[in-house]
C-alpha positions in Angstrom: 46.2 -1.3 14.0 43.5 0.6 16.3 42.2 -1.7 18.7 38.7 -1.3 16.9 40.1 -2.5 13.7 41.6 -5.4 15.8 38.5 -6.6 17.5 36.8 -6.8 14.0 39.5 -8.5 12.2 39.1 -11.2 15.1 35.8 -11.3 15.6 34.5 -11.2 11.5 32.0 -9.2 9.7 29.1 -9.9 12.2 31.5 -8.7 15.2 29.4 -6.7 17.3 25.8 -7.6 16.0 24.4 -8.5 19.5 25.0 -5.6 21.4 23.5 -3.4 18.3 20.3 -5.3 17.9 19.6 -5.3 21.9 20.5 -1.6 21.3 18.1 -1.3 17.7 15.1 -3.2 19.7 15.1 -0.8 22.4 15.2 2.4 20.2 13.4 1.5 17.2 11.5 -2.0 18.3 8.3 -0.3 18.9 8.5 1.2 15.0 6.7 -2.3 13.9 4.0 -2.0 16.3 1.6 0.1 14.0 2.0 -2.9 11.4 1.0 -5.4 14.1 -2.4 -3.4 15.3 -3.7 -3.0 12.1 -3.1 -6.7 10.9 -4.7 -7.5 14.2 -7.5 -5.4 14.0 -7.9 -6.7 10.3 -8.1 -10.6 11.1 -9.7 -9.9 14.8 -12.9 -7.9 13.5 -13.8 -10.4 10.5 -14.7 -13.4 12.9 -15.8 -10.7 15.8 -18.2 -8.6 13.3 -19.2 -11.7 11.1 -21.8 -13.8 13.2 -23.2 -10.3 13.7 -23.6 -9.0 10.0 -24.4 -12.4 8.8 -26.2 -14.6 11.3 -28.5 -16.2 8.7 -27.8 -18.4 5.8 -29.3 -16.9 3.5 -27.2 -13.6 4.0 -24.1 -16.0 3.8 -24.9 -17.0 0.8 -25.6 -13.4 -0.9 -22.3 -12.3 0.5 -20.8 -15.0 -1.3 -22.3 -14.2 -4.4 -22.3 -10.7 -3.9 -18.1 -11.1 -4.0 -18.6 -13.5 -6.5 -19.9 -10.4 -8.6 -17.2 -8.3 -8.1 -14.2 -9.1 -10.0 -12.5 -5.8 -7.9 -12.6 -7.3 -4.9 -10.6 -10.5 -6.0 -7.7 -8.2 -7.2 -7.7 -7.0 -3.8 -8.4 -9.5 -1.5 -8.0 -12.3 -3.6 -10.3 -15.5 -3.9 -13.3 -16.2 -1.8 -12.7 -20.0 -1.3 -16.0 -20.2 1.3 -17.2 -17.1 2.9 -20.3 -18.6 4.5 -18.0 -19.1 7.7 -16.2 -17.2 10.0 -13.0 -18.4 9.9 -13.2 -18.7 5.6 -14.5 -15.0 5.4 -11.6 -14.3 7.7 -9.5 -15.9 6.0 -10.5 -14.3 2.3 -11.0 -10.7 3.6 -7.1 -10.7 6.1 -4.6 -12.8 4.3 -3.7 -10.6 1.2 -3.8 -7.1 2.8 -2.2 -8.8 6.7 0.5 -10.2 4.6 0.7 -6.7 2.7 1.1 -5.3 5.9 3.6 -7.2 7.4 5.7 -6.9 4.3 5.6 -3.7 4.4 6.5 -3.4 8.1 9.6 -6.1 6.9 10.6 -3.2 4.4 10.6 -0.5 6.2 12.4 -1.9 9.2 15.7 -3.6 7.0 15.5 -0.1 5.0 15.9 2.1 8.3 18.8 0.0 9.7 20.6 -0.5 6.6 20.8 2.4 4.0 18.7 4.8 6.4 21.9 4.5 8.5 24.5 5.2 5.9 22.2 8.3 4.4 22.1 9.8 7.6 25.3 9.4 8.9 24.9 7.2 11.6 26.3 3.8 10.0 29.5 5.7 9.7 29.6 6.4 13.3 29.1 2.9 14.5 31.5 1.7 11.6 34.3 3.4 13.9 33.3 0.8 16.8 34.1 -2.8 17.2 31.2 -3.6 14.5 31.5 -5.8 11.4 30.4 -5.3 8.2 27.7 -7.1 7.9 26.5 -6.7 11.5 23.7 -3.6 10.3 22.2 -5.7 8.0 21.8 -9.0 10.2 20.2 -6.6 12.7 17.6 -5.5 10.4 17.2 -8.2 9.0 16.8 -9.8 12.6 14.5 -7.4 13.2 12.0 -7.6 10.5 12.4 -11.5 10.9 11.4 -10.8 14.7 8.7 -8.3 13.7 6.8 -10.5 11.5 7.0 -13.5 13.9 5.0 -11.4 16.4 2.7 -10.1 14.3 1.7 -13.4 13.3 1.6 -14.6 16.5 -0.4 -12.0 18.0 -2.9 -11.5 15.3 -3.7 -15.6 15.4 -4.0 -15.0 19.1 -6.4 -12.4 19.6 -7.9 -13.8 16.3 -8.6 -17.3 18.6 -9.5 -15.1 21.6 -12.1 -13.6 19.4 -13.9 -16.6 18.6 -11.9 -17.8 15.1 -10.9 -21.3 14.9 -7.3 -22.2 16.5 -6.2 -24.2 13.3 -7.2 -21.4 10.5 -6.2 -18.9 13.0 -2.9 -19.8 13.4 -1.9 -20.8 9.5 -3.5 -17.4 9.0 -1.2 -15.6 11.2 1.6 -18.0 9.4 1.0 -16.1 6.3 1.5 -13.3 7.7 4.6 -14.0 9.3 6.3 -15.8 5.9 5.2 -12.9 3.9 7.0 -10.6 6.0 9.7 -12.9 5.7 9.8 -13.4 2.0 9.9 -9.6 2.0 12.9 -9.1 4.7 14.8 -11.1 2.1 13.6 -8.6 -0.8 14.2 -5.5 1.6 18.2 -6.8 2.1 18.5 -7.7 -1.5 16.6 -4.2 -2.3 19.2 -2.5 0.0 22.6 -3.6 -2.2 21.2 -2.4 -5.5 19.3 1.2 -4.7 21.9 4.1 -4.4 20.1 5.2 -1.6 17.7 4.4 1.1 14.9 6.2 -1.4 15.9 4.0 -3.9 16.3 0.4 -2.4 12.7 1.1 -0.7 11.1 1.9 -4.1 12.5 -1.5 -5.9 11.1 -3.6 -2.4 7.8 -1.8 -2.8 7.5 -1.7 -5.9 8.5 -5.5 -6.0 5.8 -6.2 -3.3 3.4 -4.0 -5.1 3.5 -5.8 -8.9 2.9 -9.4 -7.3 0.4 -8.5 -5.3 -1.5 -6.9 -8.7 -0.8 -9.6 -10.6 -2.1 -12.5 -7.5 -5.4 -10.9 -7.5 -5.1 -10.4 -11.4 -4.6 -14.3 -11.5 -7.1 -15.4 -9.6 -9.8 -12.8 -10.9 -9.4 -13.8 -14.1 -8.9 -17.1 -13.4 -5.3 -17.8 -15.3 -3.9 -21.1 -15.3 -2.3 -22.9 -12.1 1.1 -22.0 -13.3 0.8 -18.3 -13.2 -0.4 -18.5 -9.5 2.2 -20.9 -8.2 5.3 -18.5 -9.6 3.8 -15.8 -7.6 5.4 -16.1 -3.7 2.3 -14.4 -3.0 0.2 -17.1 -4.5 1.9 -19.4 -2.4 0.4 -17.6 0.8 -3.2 -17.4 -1.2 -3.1 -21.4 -1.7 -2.2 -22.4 2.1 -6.3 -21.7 2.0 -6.5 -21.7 5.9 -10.6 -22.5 6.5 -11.0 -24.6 3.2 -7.7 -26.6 2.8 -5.9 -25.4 5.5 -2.5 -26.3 3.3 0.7 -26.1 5.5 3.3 -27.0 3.2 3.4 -24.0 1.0 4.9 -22.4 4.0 8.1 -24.3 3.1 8.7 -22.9 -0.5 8.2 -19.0 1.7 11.4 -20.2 3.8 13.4 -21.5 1.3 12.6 -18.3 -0.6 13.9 -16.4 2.6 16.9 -18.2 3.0 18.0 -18.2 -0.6 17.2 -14.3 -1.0 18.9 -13.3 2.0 22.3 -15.3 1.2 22.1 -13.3 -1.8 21.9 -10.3 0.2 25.1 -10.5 2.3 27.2 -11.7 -0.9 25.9 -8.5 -2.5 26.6 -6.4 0.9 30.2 -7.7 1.1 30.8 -6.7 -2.6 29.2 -3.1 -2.9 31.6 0.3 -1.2 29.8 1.7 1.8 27.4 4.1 0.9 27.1 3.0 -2.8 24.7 0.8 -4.6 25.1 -1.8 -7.5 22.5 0.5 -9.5 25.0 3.3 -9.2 23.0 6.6 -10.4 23.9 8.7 -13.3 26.1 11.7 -12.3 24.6 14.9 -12.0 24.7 18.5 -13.9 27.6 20.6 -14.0 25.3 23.1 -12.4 22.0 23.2 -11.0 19.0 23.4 -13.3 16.2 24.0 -10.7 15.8 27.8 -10.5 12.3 27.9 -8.9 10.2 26.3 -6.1 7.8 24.1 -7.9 11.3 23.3 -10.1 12.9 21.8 -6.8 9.7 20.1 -6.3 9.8 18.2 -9.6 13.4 16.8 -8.8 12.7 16.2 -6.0 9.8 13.6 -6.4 10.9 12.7 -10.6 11.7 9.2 -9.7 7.7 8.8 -8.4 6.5 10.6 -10.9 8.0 8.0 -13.8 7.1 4.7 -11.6 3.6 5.9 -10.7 3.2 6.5 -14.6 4.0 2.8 -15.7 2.0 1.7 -12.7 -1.3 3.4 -13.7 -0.9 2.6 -17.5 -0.4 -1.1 -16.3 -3.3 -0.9 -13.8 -5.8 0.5 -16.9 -4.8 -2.3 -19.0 -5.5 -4.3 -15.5 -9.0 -2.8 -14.6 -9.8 -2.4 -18.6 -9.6 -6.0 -19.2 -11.9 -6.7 -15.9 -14.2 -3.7 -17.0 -14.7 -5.6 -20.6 -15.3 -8.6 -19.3 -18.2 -7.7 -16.4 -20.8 -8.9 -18.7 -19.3 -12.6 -18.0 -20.1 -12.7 -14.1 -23.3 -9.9 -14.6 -25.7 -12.1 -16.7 -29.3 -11.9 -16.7 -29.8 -15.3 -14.8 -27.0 -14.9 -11.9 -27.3 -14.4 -8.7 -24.8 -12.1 -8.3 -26.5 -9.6 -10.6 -29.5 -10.4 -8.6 -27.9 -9.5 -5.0 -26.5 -6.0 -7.4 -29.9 -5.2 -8.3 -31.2 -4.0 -5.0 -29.8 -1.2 -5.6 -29.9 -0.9 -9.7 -32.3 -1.1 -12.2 -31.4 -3.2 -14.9 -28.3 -4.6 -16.3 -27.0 -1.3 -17.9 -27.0 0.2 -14.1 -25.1 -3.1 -13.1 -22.5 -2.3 -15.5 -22.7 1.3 -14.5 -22.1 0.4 -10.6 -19.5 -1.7 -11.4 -17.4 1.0 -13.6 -18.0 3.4 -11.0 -16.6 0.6 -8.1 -13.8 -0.2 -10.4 -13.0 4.0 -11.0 -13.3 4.8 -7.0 -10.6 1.6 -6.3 -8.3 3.6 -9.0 -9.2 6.2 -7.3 -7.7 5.5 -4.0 -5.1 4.5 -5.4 -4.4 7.5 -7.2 -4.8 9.4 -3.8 -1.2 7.4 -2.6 1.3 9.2 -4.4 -0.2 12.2 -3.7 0.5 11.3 -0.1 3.9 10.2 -0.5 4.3 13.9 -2.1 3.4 15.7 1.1 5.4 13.3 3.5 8.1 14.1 1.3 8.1 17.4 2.6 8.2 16.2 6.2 11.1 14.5 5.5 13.0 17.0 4.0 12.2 18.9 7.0 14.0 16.4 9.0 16.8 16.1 7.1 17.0 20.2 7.5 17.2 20.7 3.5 14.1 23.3 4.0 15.4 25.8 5.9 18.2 26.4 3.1 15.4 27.2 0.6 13.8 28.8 3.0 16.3 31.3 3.3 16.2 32.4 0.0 13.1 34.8 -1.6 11.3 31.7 -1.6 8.2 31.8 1.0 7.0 29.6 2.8 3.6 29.5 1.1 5.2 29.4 -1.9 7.2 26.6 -1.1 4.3 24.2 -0.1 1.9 25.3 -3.0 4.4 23.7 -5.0 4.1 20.5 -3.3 0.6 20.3 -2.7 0.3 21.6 -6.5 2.0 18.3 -7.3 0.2 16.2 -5.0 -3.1 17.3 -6.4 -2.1 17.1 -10.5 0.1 14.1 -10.0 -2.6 11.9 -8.7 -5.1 13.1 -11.4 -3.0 12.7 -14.3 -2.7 9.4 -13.3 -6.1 8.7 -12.6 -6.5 9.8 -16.2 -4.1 7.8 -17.8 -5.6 4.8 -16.0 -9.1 6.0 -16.9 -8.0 6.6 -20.4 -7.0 2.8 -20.8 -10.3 1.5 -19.4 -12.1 3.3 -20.9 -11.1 2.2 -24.2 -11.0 -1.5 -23.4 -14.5 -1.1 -22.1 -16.0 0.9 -24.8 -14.3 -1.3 -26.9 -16.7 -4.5 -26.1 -20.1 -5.1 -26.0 -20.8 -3.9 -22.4 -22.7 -1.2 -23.1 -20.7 2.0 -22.4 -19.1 4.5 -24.5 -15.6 5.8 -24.6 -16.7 9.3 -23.3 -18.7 7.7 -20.0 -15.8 5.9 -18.6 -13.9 9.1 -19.1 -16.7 11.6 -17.7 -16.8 8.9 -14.9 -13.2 9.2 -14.3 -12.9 12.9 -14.1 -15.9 12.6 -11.8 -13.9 10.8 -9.6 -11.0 13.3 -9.3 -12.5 15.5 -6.7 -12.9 12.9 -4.4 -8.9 12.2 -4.7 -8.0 15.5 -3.5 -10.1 15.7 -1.1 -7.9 12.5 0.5 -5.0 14.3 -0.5 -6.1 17.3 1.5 -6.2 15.0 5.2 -2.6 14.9 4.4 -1.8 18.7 3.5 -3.5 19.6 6.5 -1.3 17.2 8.6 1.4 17.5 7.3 1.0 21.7 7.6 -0.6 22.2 10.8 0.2 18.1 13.1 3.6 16.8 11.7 4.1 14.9 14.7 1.3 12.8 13.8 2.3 12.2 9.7 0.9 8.9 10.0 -2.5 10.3 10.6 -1.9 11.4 6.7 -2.6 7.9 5.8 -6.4 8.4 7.3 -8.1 9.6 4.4 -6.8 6.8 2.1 -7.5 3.8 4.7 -11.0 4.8 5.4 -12.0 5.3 2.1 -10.8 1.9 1.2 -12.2 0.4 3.9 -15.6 2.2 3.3 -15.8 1.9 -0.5 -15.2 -2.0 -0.9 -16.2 -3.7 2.0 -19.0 -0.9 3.8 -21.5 -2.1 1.3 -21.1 -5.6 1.8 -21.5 -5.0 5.6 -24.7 -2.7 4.4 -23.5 -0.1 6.6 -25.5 3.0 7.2 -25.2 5.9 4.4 -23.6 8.3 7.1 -21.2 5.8 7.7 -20.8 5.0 3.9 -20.4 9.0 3.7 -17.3 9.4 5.6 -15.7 8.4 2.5 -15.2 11.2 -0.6 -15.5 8.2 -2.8 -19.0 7.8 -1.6 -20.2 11.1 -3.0 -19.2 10.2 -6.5 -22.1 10.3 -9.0 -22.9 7.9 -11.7 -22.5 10.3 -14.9 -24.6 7.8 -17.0 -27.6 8.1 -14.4 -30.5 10.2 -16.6 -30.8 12.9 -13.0 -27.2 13.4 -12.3 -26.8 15.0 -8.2 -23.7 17.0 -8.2 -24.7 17.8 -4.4 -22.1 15.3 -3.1 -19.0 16.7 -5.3 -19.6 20.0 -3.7 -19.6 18.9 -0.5 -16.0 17.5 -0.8 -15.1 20.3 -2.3 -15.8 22.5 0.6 -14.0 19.5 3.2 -10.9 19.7 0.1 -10.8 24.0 0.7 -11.1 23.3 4.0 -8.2 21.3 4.7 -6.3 23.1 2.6 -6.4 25.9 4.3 -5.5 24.5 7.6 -2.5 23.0 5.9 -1.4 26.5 4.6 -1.9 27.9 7.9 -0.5 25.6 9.9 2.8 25.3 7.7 2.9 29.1 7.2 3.1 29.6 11.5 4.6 26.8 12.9 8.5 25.7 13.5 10.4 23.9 10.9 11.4 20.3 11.8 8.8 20.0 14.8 
């Protein structure tokens, strides 16, 4: 026996998981530093910018019942338990999407030093070391568990520092930090059953992704206690830091941890290295993609199906709130009285809120589409371009295909989606027809590939910089639900594609705005096309 295989038998299947995580911390412990800035930023700017916005009471009050009055905003942020503070609209505007984030920071970090390892070749290299079994996964996990500690930390913190209350601050930040727990435990369980490191990460997300839909469905529809509490992201929603300032449900997030990852290193000591539980189905004989955009299809297949269910689920979603806008838009409340400065009359109430609803699908829409064209940065890195590359197929050709998906993708989906609401909505008494919701959607479409477009013209010309291809889709969800409610400027409000949108049901319809984005879309376009076309592979 080597002396490798010696020191493991002695040691045990966590032989050797010290020195790799001081190892993993230095090389890859600044990868969850993005996901800690932004939460930051998130909970830090509510109590910063909200005395500012909102120094009166009276404009405390319409924001309440202006997000009272939008049933899209719940399913995002959740409930507004009291808003007329600081620290609650803090609380109600950062602890869905700060928990998002840290989960996703938790997913990404047990998915790069797990199955990212074995995919690439580098788990099999440290396997021939003194290193256990189940040493990579108890580093990443370690390190998402340390990750989500300090971003919960540092964003009650600064949060404090900012002027938010220490109590609220800090069970605020908590949420954070047992969200991105929970989700560690998900990631390592994730990490067994996906055949790859593609795989695993699409169950976690997609896990993440479905109970954060259906918390914000719960609560904006207002389901029964039950249906919240046996959501773990409920849990977070019902610690209420500002309003109730609940500590306990922190508990049932640790438990959940605990029992989730125990699962996950039974699993890991059962499956064959480099294997999954899901094993996938073998492959043809011979290959079947003869072309470019054929490659391109296989390639991203597995998307393309989940992104499918997801939008028909999300219509059914946004249909049911579209139908039901009538309830919270009546005649006598004051939320449609804070929505009528800028309408006239309920029908344009109803209209504002289809075309709010349409513009959140929207964005949506626009994230697959960016997932398409870092695809192609990652196959860059894993050096499967330059192969193709050397066949008749050029380079232009090559990334027309992908940015031909990323474009049609994201608008048959927004179609699907738009399909659904709008029979759900012309199907009750709200005033609108089957055609309007549809005209509306397809109205909308431009504005997605015009986000799509930041990222071809990353992606093409500034690949060291692929995060930047998240731009277009963060700013127009920043600027199309909450830039109103801070009455931001209309230059600011423009910034967004979403913004230029027309109301199709309005009797003078300006198409000005659509053909503005269209230029910026060509625009970008081109610069992704050039950029790809001159520079290096794989830099």
């Amino acid at each position: 026996m080597s002396p490798a295989a010696t020191a493991r038998a002695e040691g045990g299947s966590l032989t050797g998981t010290l020195p790799l995580l001081r190892t993993s911390l230095r090389h890859d412990g600044r990868t969850f530093a993005p996901w800690v800035a932004i939460a930051t930023v998130l909970s830090a700017s509510s109590v910063l910018v909200y005395p500012w916005v909102f120094h009166t009471q009276q404009a405390r009050q319409g924001l309440a019942a202006a997000v009272g009055a939008n049933p899209a905003l719940g399913l995002i942020f959740g409930p507004a338990f009291d808003v007329t503070t600081a620290d609650g609209f803090n609380a109600w505007r950062a602890l869905a999407l700060g928990g998002f984030l840290a989960a996703l920071g938790a997913i990404s970090t047990v998915m790069r030093a797990t199955r990212g390892q074995e995919d690439s070749g580098q788990a099999e290299l440290l396997a021939s070391g003194v290193l256990g079994r189940s040493s990579r996964l108890l580093t990443g996990v370690a390190m998402a568990l340390t990750g989500s500690l300090v971003l919960g930390l540092v964003s009650a913190l600064l949060t404090v520092a900012c002027g938010g209350g220490w109590g609220p601050s800090m069970l605020l930040g908590a949420t954070f930090t047992a969200t991105g727990w929970m989700f560690t435990g998900v990631a390592a369980i994730a990490a067994q059953l996906g055949s790859d490191a593609h795989t695993a990460s699409s169950i976690a997300v997609a896990t993440l992704g479905t109970l954060f839909v259906l918390r914000g469905f719960a609560y904006a529809v207002e389901a029964p206690a039950w249906a919240v509490w046996a959501n773990p992201l409920g849990w977070m929603t019902e610690t209420r830091p500002a309003t109730g300032d609940h500590w306990w449900p922190l508990l049932l997030a640790g438990a959940l941890t605990l029992v989730a990852l125990v699962a996950a290193f039974i699993l890991q000591a059962r499956r064959d290295f480099g294997q999954g539980a899901i094993k996938p189905a073998p492959g043809p004989s011979r290959g079947r993609a003869r072309t470019a955009w054929g490659l391109t299809l296989r390639l991203n297949r597995g998307l393309l199906i989940a992104w499918t269910i997801a939008f028909a689920l999300l219509g059914i979603v946004f249909g049911y709130l579209a139908a039901s806008i009538t309830d919270v838009l009546g005649p006598d409340s004051p939320a449609g009285q804070i929505l009528a400065a800028g309408a006239t009359g309920q029908s344009h109430l109803v209209s504002a809120f289809l075309l709010t609803l349409l513009s959140l699908l929207g964005i949506i829409a626009a994230v697959p589409g960016v997932q398409t064209m870092l695809k192609v940065r990652s196959e860059e890195m894993e050096d499967r371009v330059e192969p193709v590359m050397a066949t008749a197929v050029t380079r232009s050709r090559y990334y027309a295909g992908n940015v031909l998906l990323a474009l049609g993708a994201p608008t048959i989906y927004l179609l699907i989606a738009g399909t659904l609401v709008a029979a759900l909505a012309s199907g009750s008494d709200i005033g609108v027809t089957f055609s309007d919701v549809l005209l509306q959607a397809l109205a909308t479409v431009p504005a997605v590939w015009t986000v799509v477009a930041v990222s071809a013209a990353v992606i093409g010309a500034r690949p060291a910089v692929s995060l930047a291809a998240w731009i277009g889709v963060v700013a127009s969800f920043g600027l199309t639900l909450l830039g109103p409610t801070f009455g931001l400027d209309d230059w600011v409000l423009g910034i967004s594609p979403f913004w230029h949108v027309p109301e199709v049901t309005a009797t003078a319809v300006d198409l000005t705005g659509l053909l503005w984005i269209t230029l910026f879309t060509t625009g970008f376009l081109l610069i992704g096309f050039a950029g790809f076309r001159r520079r290096d592979l794989a830099r």
